[in-house]
C-alpha positions as a Markdown table, in Angstrom:
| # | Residue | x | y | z |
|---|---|---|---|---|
| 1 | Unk | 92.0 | 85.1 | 106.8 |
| 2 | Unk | 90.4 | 88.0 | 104.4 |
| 3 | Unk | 87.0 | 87.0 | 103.8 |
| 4 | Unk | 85.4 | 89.7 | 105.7 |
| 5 | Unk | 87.9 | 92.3 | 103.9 |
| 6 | Unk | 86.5 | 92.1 | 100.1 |
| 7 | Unk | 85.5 | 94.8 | 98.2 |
| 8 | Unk | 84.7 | 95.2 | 94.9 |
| 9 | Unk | 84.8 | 98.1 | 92.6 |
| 10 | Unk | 82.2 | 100.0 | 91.1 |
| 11 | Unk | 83.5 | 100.3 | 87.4 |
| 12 | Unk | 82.0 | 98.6 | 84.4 |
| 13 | Unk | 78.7 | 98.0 | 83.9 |
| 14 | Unk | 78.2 | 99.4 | 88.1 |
| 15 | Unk | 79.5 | 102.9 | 86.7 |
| 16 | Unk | 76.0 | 103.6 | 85.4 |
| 17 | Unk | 73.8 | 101.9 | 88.2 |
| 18 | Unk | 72.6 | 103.9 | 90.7 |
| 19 | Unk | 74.9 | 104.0 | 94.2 |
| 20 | Unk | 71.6 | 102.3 | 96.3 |
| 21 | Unk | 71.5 | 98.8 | 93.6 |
| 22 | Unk | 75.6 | 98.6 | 93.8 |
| 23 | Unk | 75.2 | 98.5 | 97.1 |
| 24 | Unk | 72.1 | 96.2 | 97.7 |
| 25 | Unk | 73.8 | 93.9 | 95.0 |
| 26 | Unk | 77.5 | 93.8 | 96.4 |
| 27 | Unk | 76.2 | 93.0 | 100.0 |
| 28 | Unk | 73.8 | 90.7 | 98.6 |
| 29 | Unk | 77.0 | 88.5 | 96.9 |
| 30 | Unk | 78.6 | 89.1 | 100.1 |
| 31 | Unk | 81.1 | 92.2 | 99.7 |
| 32 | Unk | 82.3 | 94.0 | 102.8 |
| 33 | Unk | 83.2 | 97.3 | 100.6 |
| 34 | Unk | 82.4 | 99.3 | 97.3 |
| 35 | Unk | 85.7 | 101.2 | 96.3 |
| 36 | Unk | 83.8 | 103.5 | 94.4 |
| 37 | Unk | 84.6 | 105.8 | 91.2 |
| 38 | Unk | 84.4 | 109.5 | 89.9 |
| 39 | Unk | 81.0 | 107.9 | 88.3 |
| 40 | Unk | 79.6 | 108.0 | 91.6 |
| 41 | Unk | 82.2 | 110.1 | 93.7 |
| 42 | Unk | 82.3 | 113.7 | 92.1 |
| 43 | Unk | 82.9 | 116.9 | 93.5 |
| 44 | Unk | 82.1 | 118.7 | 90.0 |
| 45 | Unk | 79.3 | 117.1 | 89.1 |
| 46 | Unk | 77.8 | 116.4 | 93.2 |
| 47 | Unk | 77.8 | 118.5 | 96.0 |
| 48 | Unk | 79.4 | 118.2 | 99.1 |
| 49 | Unk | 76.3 | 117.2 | 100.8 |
| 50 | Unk | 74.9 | 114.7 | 98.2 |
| 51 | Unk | 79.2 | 112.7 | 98.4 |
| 52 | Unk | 78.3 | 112.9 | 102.3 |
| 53 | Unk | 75.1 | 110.9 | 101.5 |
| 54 | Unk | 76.2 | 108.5 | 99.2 |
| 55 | Unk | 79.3 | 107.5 | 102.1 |
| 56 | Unk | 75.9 | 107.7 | 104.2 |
| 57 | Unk | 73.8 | 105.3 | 102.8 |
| 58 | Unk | 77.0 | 102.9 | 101.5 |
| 59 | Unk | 77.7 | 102.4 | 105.1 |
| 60 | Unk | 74.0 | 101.9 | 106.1 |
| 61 | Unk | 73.3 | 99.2 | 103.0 |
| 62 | Unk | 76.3 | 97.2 | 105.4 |
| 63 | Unk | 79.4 | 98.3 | 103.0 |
| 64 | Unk | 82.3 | 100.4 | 103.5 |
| 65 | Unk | 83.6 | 102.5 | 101.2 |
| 66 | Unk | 86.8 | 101.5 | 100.7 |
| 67 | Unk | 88.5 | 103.7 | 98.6 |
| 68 | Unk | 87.8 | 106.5 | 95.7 |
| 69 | Unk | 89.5 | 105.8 | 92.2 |
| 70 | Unk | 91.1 | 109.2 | 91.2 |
| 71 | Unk | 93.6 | 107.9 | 88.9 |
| 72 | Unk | 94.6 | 110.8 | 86.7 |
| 73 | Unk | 96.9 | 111.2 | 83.9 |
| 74 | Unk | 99.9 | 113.7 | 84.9 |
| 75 | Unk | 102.2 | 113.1 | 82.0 |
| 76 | Unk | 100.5 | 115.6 | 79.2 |
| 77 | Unk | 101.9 | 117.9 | 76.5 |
| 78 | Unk | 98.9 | 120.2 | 76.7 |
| 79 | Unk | 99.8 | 121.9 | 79.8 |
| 80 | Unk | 96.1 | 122.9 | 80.4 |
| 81 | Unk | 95.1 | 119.9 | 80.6 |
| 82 | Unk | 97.5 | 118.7 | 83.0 |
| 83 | Unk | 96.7 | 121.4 | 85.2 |
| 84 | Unk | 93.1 | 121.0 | 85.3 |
| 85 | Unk | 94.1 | 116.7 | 86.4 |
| 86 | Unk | 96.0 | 118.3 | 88.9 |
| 87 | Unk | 93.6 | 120.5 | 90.3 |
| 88 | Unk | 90.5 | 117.8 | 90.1 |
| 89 | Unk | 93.0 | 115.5 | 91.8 |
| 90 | Unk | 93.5 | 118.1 | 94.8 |
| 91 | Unk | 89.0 | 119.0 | 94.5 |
| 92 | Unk | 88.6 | 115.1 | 94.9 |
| 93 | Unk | 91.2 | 114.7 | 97.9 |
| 94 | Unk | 89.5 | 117.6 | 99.6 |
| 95 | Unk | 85.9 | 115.8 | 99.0 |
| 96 | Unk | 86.6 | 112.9 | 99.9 |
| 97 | Unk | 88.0 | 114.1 | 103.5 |
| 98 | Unk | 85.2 | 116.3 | 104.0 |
| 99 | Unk | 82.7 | 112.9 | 103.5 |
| 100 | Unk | 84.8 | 110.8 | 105.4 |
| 101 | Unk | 86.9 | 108.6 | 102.6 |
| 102 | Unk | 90.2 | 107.8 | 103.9 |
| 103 | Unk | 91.7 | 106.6 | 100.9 |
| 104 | Unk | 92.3 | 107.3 | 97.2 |
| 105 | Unk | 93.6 | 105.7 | 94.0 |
| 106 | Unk | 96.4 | 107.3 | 92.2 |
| 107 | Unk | 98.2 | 106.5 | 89.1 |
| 108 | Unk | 101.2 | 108.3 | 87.4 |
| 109 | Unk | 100.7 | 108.0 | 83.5 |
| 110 | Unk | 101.1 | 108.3 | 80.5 |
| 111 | Unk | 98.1 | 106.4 | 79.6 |
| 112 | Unk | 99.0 | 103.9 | 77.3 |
| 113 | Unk | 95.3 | 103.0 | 76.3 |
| 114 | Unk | 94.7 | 106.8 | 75.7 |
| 115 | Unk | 96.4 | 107.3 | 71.8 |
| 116 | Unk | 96.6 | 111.4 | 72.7 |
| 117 | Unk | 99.0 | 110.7 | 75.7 |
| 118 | Unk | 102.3 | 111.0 | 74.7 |
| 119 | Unk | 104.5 | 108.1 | 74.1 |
| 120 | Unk | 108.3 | 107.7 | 76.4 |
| 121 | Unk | 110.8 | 108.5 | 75.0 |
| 122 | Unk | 109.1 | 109.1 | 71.5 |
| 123 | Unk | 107.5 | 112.1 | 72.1 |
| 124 | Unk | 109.1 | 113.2 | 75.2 |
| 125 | Unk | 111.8 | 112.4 | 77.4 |
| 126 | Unk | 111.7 | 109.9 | 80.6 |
| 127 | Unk | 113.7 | 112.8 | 82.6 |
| 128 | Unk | 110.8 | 115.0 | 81.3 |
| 129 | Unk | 107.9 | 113.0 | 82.0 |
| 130 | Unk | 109.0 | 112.3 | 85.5 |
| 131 | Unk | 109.5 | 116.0 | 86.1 |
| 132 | Unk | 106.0 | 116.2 | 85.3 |
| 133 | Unk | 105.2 | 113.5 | 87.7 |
| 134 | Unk | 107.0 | 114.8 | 90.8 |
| 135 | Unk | 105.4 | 118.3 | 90.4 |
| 136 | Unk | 102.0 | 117.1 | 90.5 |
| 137 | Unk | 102.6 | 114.7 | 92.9 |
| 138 | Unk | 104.5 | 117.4 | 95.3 |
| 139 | Unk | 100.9 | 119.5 | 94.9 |
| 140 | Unk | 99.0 | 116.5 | 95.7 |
| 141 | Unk | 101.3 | 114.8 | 98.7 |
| 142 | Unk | 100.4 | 118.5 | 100.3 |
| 143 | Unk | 97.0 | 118.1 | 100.1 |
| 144 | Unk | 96.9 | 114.2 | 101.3 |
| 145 | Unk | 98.8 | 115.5 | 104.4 |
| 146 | Unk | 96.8 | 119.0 | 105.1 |
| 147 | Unk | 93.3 | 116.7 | 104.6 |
| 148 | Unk | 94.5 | 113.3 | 106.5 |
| 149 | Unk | 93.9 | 111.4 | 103.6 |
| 150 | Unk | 96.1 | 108.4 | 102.2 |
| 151 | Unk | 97.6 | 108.4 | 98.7 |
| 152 | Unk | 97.5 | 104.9 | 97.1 |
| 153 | Unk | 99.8 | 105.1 | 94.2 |
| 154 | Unk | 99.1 | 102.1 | 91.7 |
| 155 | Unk | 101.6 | 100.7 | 89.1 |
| 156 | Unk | 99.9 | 100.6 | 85.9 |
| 157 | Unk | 102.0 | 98.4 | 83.0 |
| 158 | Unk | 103.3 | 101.1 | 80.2 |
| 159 | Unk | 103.1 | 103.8 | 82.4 |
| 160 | Unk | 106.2 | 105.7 | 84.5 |
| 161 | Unk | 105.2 | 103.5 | 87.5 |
| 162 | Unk | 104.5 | 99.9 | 86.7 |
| 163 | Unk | 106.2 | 97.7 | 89.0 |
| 164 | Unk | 107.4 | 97.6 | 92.6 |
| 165 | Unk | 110.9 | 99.7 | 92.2 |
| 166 | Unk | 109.7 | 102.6 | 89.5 |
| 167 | Unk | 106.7 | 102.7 | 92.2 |
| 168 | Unk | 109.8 | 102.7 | 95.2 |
| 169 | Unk | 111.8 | 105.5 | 93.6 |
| 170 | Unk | 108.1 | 108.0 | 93.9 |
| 171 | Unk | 107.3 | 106.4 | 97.2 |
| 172 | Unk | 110.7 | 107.1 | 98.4 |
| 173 | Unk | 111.5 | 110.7 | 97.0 |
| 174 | Unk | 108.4 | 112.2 | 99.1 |
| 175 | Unk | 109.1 | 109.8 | 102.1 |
| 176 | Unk | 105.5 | 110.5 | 103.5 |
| 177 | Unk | 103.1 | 108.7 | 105.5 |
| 178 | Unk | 100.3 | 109.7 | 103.7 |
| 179 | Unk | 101.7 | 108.3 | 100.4 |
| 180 | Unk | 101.9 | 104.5 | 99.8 |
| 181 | Unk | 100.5 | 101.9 | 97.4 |
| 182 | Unk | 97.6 | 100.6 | 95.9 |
| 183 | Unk | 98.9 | 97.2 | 95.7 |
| 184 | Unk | 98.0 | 95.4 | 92.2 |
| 185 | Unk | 99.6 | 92.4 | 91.3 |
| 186 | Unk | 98.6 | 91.8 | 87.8 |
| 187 | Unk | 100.6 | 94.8 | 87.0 |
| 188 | Unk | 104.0 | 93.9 | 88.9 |
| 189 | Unk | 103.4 | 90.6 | 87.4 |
| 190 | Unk | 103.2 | 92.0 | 83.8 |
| 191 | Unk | 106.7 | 93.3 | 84.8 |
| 192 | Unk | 108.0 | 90.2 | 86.1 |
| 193 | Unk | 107.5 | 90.9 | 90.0 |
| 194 | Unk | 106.5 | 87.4 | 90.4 |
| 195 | Unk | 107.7 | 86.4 | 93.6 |
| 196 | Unk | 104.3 | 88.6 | 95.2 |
| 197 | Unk | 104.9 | 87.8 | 98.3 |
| 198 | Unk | 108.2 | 88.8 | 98.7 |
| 199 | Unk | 106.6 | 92.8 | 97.0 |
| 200 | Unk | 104.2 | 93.1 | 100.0 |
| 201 | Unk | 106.9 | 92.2 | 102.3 |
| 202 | Unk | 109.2 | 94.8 | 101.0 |
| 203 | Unk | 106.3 | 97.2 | 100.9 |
| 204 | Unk | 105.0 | 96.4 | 104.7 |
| 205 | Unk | 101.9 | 97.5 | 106.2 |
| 206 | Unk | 102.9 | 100.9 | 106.5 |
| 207 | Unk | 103.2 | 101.5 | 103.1 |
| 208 | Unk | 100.2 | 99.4 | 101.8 |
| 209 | Unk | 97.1 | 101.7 | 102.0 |
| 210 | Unk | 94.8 | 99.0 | 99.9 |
| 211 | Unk | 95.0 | 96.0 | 97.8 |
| 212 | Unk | 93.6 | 95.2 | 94.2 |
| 213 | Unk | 92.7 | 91.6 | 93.5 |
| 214 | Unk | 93.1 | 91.2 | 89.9 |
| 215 | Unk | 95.3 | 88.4 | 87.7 |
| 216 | Unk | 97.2 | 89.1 | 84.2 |
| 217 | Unk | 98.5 | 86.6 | 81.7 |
| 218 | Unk | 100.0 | 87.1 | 78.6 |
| 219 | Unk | 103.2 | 88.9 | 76.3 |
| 220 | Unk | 102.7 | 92.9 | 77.6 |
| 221 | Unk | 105.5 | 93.5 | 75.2 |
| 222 | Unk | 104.0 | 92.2 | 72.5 |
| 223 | Unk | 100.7 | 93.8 | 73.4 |
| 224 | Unk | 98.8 | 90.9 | 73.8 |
| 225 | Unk | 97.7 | 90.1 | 77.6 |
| 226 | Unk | 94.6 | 90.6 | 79.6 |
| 227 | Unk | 93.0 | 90.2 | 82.9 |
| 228 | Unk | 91.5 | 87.2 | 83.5 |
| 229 | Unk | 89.5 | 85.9 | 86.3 |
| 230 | Unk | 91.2 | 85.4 | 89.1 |
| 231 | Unk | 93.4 | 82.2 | 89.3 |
| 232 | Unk | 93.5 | 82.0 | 85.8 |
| 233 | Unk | 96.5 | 84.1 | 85.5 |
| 234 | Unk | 100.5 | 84.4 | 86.6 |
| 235 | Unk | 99.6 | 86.2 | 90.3 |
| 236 | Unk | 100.5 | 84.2 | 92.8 |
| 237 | Unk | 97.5 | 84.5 | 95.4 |
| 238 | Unk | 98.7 | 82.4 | 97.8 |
| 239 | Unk | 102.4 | 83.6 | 98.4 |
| 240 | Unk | 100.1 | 86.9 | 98.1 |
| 241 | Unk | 97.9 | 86.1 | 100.8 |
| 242 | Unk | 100.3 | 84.9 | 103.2 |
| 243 | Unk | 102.7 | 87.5 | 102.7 |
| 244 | Unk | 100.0 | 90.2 | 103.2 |
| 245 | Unk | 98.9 | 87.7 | 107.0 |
| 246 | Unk | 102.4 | 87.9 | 107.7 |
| 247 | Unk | 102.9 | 91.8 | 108.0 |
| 248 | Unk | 99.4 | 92.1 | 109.5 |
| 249 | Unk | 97.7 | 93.6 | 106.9 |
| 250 | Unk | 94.2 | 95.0 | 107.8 |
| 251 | Unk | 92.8 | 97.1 | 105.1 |
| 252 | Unk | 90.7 | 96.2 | 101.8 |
| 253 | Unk | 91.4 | 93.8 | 98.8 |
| 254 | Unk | 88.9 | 95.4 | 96.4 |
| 255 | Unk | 88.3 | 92.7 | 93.1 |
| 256 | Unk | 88.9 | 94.9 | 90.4 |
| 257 | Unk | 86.8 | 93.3 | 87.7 |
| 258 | Unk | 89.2 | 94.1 | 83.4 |
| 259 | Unk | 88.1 | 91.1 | 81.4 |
| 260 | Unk | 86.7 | 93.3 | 79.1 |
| 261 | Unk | 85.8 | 90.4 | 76.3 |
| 262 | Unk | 84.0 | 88.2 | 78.7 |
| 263 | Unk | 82.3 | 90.9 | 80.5 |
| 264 | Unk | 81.1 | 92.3 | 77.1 |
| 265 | Unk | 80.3 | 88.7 | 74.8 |
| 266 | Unk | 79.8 | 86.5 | 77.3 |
| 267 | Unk | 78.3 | 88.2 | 80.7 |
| 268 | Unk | 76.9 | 90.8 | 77.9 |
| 269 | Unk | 77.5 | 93.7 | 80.5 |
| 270 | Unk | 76.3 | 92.1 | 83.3 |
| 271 | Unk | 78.6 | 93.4 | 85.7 |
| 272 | Unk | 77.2 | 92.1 | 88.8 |
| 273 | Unk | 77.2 | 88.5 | 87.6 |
| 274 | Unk | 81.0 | 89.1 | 87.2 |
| 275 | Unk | 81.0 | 90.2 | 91.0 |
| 276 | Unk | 79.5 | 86.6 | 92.0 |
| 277 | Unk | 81.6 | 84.6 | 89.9 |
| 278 | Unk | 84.5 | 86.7 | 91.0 |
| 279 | Unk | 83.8 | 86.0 | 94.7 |
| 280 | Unk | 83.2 | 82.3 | 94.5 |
| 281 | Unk | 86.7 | 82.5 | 93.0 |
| 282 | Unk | 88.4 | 84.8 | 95.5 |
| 283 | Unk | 86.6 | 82.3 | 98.7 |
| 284 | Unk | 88.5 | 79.4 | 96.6 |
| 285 | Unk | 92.0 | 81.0 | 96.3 |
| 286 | Unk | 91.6 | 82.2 | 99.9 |
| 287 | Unk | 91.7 | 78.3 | 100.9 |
| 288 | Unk | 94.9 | 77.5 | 98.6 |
């Protein structure tokens, strides 16, 4: 059904691999796509001609590039800082057009990983924090629609958007077609969206600019959960799977690889090996 439409994403131990052995190693464990990172995909640090030659030479190792992980932090005190996300959200959208990505990553934050973000309501207000949310995202929706590139907004657990309705309300208050989801179901499932299939339903194809393949497990509210390999969690892959056939899905699921104790004591930062063991277990969920 989807196993020509996996992807995996270049984060990890891949981050700091040169863009020609992610690619020879990806294809080699049978990936159809790289969704690659601002490790590799940088308009401040590359120029415009060297982000045309990575898309270049990802598409002539046999991999599409699926998608560019932007995901920055709008909710900030420091009102410098926020800018400059903003801004190197809008440099990125603008790159990636002019290379030939058609999609990017998107998150809303705060950051609940990153201690200097500020905590809601604690340190700011929710009406606040979403103020701050909607302004960027009213300077970035512009520049999704003036480049032709598709916003995939993903729910991240502890930040504004973390589940399929806070992710509706932002969706639905810009009403655009270049603004959807990138749709991750170990997030939702944190938040107790557990009936996946009936999420992509309600999101449709429209609306669903690329998939994540990635499980959870645990107490969020507690603080104590992670993200497993897949299977191993709550997601349920093949209500997933089907619901995603049923609305005629035809994008990327990208395997986006967070079990950050295994990868570390047991792989010992062999991101690659993850990749293989992750797509044995994807080929085995996809026949559930």
């Amino acid at each position: 059904m989807f196993e020509d439409r996996i992807g995996f994403m270049a984060s990890l131990g891949l981050a700091s691999m040169p863009p020609e052995r992610v690619v020879a190693g990806l294809k080699g464990l049978g990936y159809g796509a790289v969704e690659w990172t601002a490790a590799h995909f940088n308009p401040r640090t590359r120029s415009p001609s060297e982000l045309r030659r990575l898309v270049d030479m990802t598409e002539e190792g046999g991999l599409a590039s699926s998608e560019v992980v932007i995901q920055q932090d709008y909710v900030s005190l420091d009102n410098a800082k926020r800018s400059d996300r903003i801004a190197f959200t809008l440099e990125m959208i603008a790159a990636c057009a002019e290379a030939g990505i058609t999609t990017v990553n998107l998150f809303t934050g705060p950051a609940p990983w990153d201690e200097s973000a500020p905590r809601v309501p604690k340190d700011l207000s929710y009406g606040t924090a979403w103020d701050m949310v909607i302004d960027a995202y009213s300077q970035v929706v512009r520049a999704l629609e003036r480049h032709k590139v598709h916003g995939a907004v993903e729910g991240v657990f502890g930040m504004l958007c973390d589940d399929y309705r806070s992710t509706r309300s932002l969706i639905d208050h810009f009403a655009s077609p270049w603004l959807g989801v990138n749709f991750d179901p170990s997030h939702g499932t944190l938040k107790n969206d557990s009936d996946t299939g009936w999420v992509v339903r309600q999101w449709g194809k429209d609306r669903i600019k690329h998939v994540h393949i990635k499980d959870a497990i645990g107490i969020p509210e507690l603080g104590k959960f992670l993200f497993p390999f897949p299977g191993e969690g709550r997601v349920d892959w093949k209500g997933m799977f089907e619901a995603l056939a049923k609305i005629g899905y035809e994008g990327w699921l990208s395997v986006e690889f967070e079990s950050f104790a295994y990868h570390d004591h047991v792989l010992k930062g062999d991101t690659m090996e993850a990749a293989r063991r992750c797509m044995a277990d994807v080929k085995a969920l996809l026949d559930l």
